[in-house]
C-alpha atoms as an extended CHARMM CRD file, in Angstrom:
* protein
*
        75  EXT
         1         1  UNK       CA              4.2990000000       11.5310000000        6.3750000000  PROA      1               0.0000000000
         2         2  UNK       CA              2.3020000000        9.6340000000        4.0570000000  PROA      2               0.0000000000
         3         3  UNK       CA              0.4740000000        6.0530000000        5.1070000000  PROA      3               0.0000000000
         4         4  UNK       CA              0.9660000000        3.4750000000        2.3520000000  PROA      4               0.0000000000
         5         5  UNK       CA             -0.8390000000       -0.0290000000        1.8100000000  PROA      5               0.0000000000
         6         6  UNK       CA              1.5180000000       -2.4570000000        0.9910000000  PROA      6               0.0000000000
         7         7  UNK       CA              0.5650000000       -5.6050000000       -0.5800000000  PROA      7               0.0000000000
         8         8  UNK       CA              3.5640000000       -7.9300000000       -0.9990000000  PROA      8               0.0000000000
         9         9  UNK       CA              3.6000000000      -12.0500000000       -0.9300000000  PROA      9               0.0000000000
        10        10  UNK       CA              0.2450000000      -12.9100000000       -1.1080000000  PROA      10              0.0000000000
        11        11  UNK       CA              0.1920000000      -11.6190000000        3.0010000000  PROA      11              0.0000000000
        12        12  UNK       CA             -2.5250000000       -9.2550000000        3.8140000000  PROA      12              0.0000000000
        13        13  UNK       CA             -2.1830000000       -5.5570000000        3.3620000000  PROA      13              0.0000000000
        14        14  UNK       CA              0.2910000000       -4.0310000000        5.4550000000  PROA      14              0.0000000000
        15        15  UNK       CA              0.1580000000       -0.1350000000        6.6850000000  PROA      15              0.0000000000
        16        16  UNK       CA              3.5490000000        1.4140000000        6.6400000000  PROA      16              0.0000000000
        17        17  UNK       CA              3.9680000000        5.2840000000        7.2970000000  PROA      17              0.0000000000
        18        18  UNK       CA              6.7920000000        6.9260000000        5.1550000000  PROA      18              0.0000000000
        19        19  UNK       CA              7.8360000000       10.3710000000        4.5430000000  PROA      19              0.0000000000
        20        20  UNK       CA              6.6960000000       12.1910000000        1.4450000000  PROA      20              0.0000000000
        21        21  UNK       CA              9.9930000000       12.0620000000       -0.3370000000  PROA      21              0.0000000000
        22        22  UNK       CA             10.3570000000        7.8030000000       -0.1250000000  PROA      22              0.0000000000
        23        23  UNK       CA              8.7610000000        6.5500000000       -3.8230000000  PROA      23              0.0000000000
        24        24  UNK       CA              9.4540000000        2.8610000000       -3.0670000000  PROA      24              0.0000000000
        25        25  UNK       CA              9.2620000000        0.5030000000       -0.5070000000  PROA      25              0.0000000000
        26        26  UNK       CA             11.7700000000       -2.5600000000        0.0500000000  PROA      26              0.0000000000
        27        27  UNK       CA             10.6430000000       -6.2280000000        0.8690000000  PROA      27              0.0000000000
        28        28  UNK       CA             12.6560000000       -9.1410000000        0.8780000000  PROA      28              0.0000000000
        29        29  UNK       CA             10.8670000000      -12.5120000000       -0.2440000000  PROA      29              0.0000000000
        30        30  UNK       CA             11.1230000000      -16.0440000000        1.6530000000  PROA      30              0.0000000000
        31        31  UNK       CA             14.3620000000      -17.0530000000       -0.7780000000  PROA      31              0.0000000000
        32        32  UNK       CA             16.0010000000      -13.9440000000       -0.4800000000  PROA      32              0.0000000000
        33        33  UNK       CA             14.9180000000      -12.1820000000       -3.2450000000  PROA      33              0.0000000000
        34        34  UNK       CA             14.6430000000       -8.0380000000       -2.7550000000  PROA      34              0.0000000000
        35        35  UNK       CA             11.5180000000       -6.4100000000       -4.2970000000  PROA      35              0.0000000000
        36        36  UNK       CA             11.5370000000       -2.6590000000       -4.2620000000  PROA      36              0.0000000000
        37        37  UNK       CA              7.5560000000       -1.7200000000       -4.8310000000  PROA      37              0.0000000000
        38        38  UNK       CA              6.8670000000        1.7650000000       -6.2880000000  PROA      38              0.0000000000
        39        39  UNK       CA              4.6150000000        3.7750000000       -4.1610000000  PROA      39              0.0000000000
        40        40  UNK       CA              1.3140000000        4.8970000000       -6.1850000000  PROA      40              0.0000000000
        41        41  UNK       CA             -1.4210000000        7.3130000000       -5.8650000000  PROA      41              0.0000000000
        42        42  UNK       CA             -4.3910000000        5.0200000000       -6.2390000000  PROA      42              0.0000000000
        43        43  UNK       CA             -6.8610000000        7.3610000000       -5.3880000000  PROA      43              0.0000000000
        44        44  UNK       CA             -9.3070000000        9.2870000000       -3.0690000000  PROA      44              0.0000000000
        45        45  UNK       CA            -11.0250000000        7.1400000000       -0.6950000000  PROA      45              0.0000000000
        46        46  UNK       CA            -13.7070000000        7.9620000000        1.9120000000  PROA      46              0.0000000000
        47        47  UNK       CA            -12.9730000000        6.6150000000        5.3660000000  PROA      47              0.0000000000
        48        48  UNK       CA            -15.6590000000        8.0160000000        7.3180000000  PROA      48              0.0000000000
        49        49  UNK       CA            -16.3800000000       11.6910000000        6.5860000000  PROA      49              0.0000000000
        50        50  UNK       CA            -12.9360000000       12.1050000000        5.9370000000  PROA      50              0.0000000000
        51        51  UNK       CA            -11.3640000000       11.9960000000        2.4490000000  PROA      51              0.0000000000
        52        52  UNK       CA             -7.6310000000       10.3720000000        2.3330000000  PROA      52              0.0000000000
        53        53  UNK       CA             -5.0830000000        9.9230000000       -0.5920000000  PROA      53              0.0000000000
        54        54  UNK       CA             -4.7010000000        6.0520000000       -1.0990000000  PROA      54              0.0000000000
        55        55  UNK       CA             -1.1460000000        4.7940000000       -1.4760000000  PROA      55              0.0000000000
        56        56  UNK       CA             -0.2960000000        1.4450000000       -2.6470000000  PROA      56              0.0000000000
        57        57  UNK       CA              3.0530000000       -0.5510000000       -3.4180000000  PROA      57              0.0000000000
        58        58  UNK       CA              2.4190000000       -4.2090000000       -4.5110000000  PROA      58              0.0000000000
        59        59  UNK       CA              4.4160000000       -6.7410000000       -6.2710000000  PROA      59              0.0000000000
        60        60  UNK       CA              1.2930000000       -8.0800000000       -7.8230000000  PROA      60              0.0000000000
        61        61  UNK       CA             -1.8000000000       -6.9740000000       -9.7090000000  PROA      61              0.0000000000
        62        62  UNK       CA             -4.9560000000       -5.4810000000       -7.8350000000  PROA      62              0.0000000000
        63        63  UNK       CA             -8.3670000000       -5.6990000000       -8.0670000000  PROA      63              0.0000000000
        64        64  UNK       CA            -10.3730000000       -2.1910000000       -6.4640000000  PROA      64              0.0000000000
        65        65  UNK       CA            -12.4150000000       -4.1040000000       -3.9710000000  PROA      65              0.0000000000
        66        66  UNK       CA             -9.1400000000       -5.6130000000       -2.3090000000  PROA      66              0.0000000000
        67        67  UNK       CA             -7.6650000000       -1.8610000000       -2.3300000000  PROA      67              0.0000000000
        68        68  UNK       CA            -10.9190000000       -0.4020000000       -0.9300000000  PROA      68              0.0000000000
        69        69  UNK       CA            -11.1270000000       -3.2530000000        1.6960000000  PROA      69              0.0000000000
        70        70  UNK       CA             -7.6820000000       -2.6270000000        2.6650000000  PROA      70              0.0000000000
        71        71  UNK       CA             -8.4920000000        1.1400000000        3.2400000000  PROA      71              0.0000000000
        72        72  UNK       CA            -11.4090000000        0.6930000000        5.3530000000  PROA      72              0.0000000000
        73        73  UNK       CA             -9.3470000000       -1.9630000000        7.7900000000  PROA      73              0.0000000000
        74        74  UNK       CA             -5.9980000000        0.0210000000        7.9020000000  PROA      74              0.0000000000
        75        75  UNK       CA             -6.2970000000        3.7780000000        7.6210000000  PROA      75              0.0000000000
């Protein structure tokens, strides 16, 4: 399993757990519109004294800090 931040809508980050194999994620918007969001390694982050593998599908541009801030509330 893999943990994923998902940032979709202009909602707040989302955690979603998905198995290794899955390389997108599928979100439907308020007018019915589908979006399937590529999963992406974004990095190594911290959390603690234990390192993780960041994962992030969006349907928008992100700045670090909102990835990082993400991290630290979800995983």
């Amino acid at each position: 399993m893999k943990k994923v931040l998902v940032f979709f809508n202009s909602q707040p980050a989302e955690l979603v757990k998905t198995l290794r194999e899955v390389n997108t994620i599928r979100r439907v918007y308020p007018n019915g519109e589908e979006a399937h969001l590529k999963i992406m390694l974004s990095g190594i982050h911290s959390v603690g004294r234990k390192k993780c593998e960041i994962f992030i599908a969006a349907d928008r541009n992100l700045e670090n800090e909102e990835i990082i801030s993400a991290a630290n509330a979800l995983l």
